[in-house]
C-alpha positions as a Python dict, from the first residue, in 0.01 Angstrom:
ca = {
    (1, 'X'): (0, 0, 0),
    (2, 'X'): (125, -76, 373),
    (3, 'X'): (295, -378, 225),
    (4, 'X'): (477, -180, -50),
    (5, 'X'): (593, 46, 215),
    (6, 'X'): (732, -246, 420),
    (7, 'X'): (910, -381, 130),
    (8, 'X'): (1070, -65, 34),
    (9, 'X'): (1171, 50, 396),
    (10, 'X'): (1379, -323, 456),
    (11, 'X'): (1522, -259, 133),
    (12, 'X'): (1661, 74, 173),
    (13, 'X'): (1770, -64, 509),
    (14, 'X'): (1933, -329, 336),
    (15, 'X'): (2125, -78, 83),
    (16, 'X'): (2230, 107, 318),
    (17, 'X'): (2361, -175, 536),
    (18, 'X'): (2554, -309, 241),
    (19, 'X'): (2711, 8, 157),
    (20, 'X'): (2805, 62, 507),
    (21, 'X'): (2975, -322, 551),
    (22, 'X'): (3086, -242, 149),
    (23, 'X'): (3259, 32, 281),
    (24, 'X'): (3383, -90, 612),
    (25, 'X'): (3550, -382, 428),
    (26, 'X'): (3706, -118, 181),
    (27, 'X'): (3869, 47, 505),
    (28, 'X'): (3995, -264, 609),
    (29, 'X'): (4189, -342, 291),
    (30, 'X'): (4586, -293, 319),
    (31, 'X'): (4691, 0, 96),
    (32, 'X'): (5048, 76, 36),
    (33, 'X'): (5152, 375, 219),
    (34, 'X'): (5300, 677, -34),
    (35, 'X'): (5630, 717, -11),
    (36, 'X'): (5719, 1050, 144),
    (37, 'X'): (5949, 1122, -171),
    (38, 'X'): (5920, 966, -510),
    (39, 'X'): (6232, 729, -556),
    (40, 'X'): (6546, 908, -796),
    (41, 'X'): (6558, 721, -1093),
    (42, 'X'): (6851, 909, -1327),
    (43, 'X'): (6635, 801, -1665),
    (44, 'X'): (6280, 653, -1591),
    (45, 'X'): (6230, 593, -1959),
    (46, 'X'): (6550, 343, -1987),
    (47, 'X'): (6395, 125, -1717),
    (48, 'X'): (6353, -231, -1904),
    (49, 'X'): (6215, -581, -1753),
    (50, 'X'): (6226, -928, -1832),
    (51, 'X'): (6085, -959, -2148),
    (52, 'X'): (5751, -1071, -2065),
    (53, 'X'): (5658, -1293, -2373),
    (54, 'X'): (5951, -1519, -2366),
    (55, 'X'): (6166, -1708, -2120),
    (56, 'X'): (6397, -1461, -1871),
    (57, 'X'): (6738, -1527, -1991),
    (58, 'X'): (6957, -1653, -1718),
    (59, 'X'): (7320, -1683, -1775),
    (60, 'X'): (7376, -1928, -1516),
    (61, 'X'): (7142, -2167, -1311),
    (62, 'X'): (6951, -1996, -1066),
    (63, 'X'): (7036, -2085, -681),
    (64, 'X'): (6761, -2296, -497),
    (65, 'X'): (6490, -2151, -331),
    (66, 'X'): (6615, -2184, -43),
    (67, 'X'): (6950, -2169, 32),
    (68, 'X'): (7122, -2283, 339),
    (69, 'X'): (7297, -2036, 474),
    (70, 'X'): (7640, -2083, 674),
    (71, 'X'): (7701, -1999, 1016),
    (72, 'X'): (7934, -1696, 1011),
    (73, 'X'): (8199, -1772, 1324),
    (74, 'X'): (8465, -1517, 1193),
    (75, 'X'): (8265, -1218, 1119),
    (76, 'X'): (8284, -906, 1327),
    (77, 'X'): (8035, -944, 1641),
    (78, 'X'): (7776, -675, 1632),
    (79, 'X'): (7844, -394, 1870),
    (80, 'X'): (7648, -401, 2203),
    (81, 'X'): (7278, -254, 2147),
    (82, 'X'): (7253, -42, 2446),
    (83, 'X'): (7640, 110, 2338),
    (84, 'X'): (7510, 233, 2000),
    (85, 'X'): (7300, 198, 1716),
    (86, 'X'): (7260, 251, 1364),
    (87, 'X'): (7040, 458, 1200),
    (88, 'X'): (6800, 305, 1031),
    (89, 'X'): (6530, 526, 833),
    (90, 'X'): (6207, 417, 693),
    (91, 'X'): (6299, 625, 374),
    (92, 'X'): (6498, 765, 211),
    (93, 'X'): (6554, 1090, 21),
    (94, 'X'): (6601, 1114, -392),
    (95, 'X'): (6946, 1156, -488),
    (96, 'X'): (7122, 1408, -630),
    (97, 'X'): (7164, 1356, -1003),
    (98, 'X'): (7446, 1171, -1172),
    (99, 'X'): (7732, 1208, -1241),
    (100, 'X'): (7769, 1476, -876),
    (101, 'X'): (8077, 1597, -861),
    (102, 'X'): (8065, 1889, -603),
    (103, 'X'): (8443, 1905, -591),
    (104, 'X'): (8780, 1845, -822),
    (105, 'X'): (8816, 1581, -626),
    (106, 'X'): (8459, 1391, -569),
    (107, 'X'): (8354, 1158, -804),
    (108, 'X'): (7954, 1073, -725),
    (109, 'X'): (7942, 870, -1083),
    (110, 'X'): (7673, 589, -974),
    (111, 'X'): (7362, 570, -884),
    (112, 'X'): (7188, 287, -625),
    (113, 'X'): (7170, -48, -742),
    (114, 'X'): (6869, -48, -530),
    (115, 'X'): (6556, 202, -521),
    (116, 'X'): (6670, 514, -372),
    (117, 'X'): (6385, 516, -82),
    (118, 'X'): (6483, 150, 41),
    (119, 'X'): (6471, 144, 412),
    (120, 'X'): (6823, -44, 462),
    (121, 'X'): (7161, 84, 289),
    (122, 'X'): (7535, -74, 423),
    (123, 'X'): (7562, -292, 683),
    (124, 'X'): (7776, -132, 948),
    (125, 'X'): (7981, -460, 1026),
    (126, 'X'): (7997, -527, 605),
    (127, 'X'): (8119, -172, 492),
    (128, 'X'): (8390, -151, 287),
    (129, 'X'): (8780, -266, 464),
    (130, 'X'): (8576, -486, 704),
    (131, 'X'): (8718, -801, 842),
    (132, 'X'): (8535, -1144, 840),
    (133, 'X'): (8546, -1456, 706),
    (134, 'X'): (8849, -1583, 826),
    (135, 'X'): (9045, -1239, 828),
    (136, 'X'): (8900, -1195, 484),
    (137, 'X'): (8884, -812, 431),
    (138, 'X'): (8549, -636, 240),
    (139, 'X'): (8574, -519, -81),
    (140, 'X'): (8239, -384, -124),
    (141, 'X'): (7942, -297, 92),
    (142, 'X'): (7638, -513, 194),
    (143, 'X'): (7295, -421, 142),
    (144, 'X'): (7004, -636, 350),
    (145, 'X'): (6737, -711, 133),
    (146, 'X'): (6473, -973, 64),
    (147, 'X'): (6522, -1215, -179),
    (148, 'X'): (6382, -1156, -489),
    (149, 'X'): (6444, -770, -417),
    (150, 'X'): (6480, -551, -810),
    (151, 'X'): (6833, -477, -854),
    (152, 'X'): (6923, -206, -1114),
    (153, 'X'): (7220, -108, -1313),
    (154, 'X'): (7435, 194, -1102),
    (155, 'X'): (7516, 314, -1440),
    (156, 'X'): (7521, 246, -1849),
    (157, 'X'): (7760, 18, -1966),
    (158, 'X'): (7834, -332, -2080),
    (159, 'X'): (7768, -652, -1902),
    (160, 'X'): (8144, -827, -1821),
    (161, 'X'): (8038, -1112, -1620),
    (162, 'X'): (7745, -1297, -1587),
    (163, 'X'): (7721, -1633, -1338),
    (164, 'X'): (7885, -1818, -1111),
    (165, 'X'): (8274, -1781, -1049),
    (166, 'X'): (8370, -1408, -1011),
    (167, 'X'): (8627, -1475, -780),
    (168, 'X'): (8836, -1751, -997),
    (169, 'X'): (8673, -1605, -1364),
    (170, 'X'): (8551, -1956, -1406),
    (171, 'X'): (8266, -2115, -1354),
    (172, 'X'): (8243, -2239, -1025),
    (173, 'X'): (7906, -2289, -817),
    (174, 'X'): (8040, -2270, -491),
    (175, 'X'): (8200, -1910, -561),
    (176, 'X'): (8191, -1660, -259),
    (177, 'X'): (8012, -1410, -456),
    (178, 'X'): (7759, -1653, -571),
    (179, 'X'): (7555, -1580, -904),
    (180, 'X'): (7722, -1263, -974),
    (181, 'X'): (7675, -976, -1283),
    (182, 'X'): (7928, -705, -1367),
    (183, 'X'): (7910, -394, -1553),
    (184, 'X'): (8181, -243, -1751),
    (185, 'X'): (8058, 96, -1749),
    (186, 'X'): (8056, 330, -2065),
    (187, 'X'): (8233, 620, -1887),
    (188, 'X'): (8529, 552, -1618),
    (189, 'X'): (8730, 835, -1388),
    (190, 'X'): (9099, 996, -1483),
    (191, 'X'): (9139, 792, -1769),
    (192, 'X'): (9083, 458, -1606),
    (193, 'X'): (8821, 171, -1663),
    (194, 'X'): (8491, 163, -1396),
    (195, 'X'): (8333, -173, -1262),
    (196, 'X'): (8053, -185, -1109),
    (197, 'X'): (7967, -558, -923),
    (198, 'X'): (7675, -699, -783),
    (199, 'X'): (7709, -1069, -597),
    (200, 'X'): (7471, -1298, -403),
    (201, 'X'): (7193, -1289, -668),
    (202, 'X'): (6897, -1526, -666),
    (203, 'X'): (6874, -1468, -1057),
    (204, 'X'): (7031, -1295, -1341),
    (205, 'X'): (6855, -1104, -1664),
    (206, 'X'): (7142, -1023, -1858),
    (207, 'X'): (7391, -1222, -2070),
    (208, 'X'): (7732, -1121, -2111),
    (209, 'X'): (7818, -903, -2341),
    (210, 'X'): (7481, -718, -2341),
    (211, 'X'): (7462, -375, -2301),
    (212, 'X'): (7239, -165, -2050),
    (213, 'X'): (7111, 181, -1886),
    (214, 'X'): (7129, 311, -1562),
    (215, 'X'): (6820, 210, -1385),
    (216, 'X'): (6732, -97, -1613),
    (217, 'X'): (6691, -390, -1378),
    (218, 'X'): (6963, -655, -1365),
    (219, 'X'): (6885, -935, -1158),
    (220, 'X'): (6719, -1024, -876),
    (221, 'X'): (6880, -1011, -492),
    (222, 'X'): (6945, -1339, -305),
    (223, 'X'): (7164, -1550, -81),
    (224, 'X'): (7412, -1723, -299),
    (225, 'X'): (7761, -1798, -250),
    (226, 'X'): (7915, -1740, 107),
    (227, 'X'): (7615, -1569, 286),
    (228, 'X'): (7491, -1516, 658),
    (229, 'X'): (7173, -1373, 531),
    (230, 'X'): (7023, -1248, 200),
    (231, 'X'): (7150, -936, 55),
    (232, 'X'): (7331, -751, -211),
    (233, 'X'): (7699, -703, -246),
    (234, 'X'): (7799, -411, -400),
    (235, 'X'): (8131, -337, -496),
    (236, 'X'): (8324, -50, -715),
    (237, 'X'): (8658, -173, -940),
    (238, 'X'): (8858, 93, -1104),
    (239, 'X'): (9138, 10, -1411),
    (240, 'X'): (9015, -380, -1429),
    (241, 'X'): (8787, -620, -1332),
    (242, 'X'): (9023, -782, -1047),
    (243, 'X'): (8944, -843, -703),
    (244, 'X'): (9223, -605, -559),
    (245, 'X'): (9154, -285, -755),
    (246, 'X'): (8833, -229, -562),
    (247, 'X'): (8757, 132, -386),
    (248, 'X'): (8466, 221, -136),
    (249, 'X'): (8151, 220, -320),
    (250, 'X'): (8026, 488, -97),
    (251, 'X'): (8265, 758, -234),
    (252, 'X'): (8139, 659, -555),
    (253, 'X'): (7755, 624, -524),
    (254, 'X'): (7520, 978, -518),
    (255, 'X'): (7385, 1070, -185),
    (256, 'X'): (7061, 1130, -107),
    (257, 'X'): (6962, 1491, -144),
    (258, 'X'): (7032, 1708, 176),
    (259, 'X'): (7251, 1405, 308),
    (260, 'X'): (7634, 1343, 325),
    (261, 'X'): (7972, 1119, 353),
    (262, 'X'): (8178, 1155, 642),
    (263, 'X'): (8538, 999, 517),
    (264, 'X'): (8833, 952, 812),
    (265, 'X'): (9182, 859, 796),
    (266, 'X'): (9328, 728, 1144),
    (267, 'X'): (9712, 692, 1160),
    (268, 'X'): (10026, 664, 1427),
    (269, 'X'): (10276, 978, 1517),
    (270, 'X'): (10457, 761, 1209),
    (271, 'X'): (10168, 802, 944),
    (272, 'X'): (10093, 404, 964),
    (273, 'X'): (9725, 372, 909),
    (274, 'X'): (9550, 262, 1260),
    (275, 'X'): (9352, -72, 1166),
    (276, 'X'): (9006, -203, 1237),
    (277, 'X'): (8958, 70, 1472),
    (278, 'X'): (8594, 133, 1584),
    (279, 'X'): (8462, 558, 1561),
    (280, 'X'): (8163, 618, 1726),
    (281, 'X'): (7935, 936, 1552),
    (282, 'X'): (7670, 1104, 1742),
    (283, 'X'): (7437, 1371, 1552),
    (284, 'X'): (7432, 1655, 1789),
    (285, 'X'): (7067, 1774, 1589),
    (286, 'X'): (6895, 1452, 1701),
    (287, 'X'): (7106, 1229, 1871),
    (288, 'X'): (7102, 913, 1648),
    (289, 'X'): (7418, 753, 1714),
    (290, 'X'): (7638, 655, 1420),
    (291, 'X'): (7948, 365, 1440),
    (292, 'X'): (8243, 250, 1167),
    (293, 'X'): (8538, 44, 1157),
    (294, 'X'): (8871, 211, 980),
    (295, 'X'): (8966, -69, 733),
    (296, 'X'): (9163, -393, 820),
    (297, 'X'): (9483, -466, 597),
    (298, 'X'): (9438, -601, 262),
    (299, 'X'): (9332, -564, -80),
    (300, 'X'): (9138, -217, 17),
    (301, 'X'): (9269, 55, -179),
    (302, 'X'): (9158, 437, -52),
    (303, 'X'): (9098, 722, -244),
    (304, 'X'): (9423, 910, -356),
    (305, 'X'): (9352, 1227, -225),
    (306, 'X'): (9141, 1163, 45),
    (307, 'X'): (9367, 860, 149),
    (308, 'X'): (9095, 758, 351),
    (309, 'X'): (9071, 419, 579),
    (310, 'X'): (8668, 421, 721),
    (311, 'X'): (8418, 645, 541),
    (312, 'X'): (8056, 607, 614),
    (313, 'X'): (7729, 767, 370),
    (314, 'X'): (7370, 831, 426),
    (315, 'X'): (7442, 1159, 762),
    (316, 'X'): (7157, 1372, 742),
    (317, 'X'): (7364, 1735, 707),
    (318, 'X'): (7419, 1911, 1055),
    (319, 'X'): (7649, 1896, 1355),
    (320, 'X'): (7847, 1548, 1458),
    (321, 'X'): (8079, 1473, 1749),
    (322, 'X'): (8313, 1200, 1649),
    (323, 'X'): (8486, 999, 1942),
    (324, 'X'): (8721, 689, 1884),
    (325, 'X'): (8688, 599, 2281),
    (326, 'X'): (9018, 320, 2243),
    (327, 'X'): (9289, 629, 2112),
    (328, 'X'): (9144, 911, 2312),
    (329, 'X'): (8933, 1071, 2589),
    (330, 'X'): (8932, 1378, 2279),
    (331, 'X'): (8627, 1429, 2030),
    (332, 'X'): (8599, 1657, 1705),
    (333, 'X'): (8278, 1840, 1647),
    (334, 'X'): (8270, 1866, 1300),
    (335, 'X'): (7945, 1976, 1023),
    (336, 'X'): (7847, 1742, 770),
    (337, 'X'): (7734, 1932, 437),
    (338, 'X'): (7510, 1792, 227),
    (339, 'X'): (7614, 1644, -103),
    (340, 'X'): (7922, 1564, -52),
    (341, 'X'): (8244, 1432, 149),
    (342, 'X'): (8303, 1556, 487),
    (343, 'X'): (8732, 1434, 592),
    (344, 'X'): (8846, 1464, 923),
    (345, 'X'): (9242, 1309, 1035),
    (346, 'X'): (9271, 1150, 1395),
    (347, 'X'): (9683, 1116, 1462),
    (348, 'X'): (9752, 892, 1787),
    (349, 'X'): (9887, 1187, 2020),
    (350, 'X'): (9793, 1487, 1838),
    (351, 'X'): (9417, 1419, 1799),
    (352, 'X'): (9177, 1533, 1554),
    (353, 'X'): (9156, 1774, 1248),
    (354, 'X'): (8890, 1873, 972),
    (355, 'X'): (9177, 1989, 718),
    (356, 'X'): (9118, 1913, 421),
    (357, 'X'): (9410, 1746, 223),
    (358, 'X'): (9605, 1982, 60),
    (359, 'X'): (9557, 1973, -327),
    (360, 'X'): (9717, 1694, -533),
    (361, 'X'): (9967, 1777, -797),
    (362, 'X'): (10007, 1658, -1141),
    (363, 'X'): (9668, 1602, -1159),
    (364, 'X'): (9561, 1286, -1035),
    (365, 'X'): (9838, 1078, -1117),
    (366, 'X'): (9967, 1094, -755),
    (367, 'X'): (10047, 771, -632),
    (368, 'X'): (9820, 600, -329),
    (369, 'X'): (9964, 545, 2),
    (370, 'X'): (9966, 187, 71),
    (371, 'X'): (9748, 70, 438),
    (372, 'X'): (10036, 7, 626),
    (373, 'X'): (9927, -206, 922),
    (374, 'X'): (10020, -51, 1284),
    (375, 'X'): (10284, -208, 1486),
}
């Protein structure tokens, strides 16, 4: 009987050592955190993959593994640290719906060609009317991401280009953009065709030709073509598919919910557009500090009624001071509402406004202002 005992009291010690060291090793294991919000997808049931019981169809070959990447000399050196950062969130909020269109004149037609709750969005240095490469102006915006990272359609459409060779419509592996897609989209804006582009893939799903949904997965990000670093190039055509009929992406793209754009247009006593200038925006809520360049000269086209030359997305709504500390000891203190552009005008020895354009007759067939460098 004693013995029975024994044997029974080492094995409940046992069990309940096990299920402790069970349950310790459970505790160790590395869960995925939940994200705070679940990512906006416009139409969760047109999400498609790679057919999983046959080959992925790649239109072009697929870049190496990995890719040597080229030392950038000509880009635009990053800003000193201890001047001012960039905000740079572990999440993000779901976006409004598409199409957004909180005013006549706002046009919020896209969605993210990336998961909504991605921790990076445009590089400051790579937004849209930056200079690099050889005095190269930016036609798009840059989004870091791993390679291999899901990219998804910013909206329905058909697929116009597929491969390598965007830039000369050929193909050509040593392209800038690298293995490239665009989308020809099923809807456009005041009559005119919309493009959607999406450059430095690692690999490609779709063929050209092929139609898809917002939200069905494209391609895959990468480093291809003329790179620094792996990420996505996004980019926004309007009328054709032509390298000079691009506009900022971020005045097309819906913001996250409770978030907003903050669009600027810096000119001379003349109205010549004040180039490559760099504004400096501090949230007065929480003091993140905030920087853009106005766009260099080019083929950079701005909005026709904002007539914008720097815009930057993803401000949490509240209070901003902007300061542009190479045209003026002045600031503006100006509120950024959520959901949709914010404008303020800087005029070299007048200062700063938050007028509003006036309204733009005949519709929108006003003509643009061209970016007329300053003397």
């Amino acid at each position: 009987m004693r013995s029975i005992r024994q044997v029974a009291l080492v094995c409940l010690v046992w069990l309940l050592f096990g299920c402790n060291s069970l349950a310790r090793d459970n505790h160790n294991i590395a869960l995925p955190s939940p994200s705070p919000t679940l990512p906006f997808l416009p139409n969760p049931t047109s999400l498609s993959t790679p057919p999983q019981n046959e080959q992925t169809i790649l239109a072009t070959p697929t870049s190496p593994a990995n890719p040597t990447l080229p030392a950038n000399p000509d880009s635009l050196e990053p800003p000193l640290a201890d001047l001012i950062t960039n905000s740079v969130s572990s999440w993000r909020p779901p976006l409004y719906p598409t199409p957004w269109m909180p005013s006549p004149y706002d046009h919020f037609l896209l969605s993210r060609p990336i998961l909504a709750n991605t921790p990076s969005w445009a590089l400051a240095d790579y937004r849209y009317g930056g200079v690099f490469w050889r005095n190269v102006v930016h036609t798009g915006i840059d989004i870091p991401l791993p390679v291999g990272t899901e990219v998804y359609a910013a909206g329905s459409g058909r697929v116009n280009w597929s491969g390598f060779g965007l830039m000369s419509g050929s193909y050509n592996p040593d392209d800038p953009y690298g293995l490239a897609i665009v989308i020809r989209h099923d809807f456009g804006y005041q009559g005119q065709t919309l493009y959607s582009v999406y450059g430095h893939l690692s690999q490609s799903y779709v063929t050209i030709g092929q139609h898809v949904n917002v939200g069905d997965i494209i391609g895959l990000s990468g480093a291809t073509g003329k790179v620094t670093g792996p990420h996505l190039h996004f980019e926004v055509r309007i009328g054709d598919n032509s390298f000079g009929r691009s506009r900022n992406p971020e005045l097309w793209i819906v913001p996250p919910q409770g978030w907003g754009i903050l669009a600027g247009r810096l000119s001379d006593s003349k109205g010549n557009l004040i180039e490559r200038k760099k504004v400096l925006i501090r949230s007065l809520d929480s003091d993140q500090k905030y920087y853009v360049y106005s766009y260099g000269s080019g083929p950079v086209n701005p909005d026709p009624y904002y007539r914008e030359n720097l815009v930057i997305g993803d401000l949490p709504a509240g209070m901003y001071r902007i300061l542009i500390p190479d045209l003026s000891s002045q600031h503006l203190d100006i509120q950024i509402l959520p959901g949709q552009v914010n404008f303020f005008t800087f005029i070299l020895g007048e200062g700063f406004s938050a007028q509003l354009p006036p309204p733009l007759y005949d519709g929108f067939k006003t003509p643009e202002v061209p970016l007329t460098p300053t003397p």
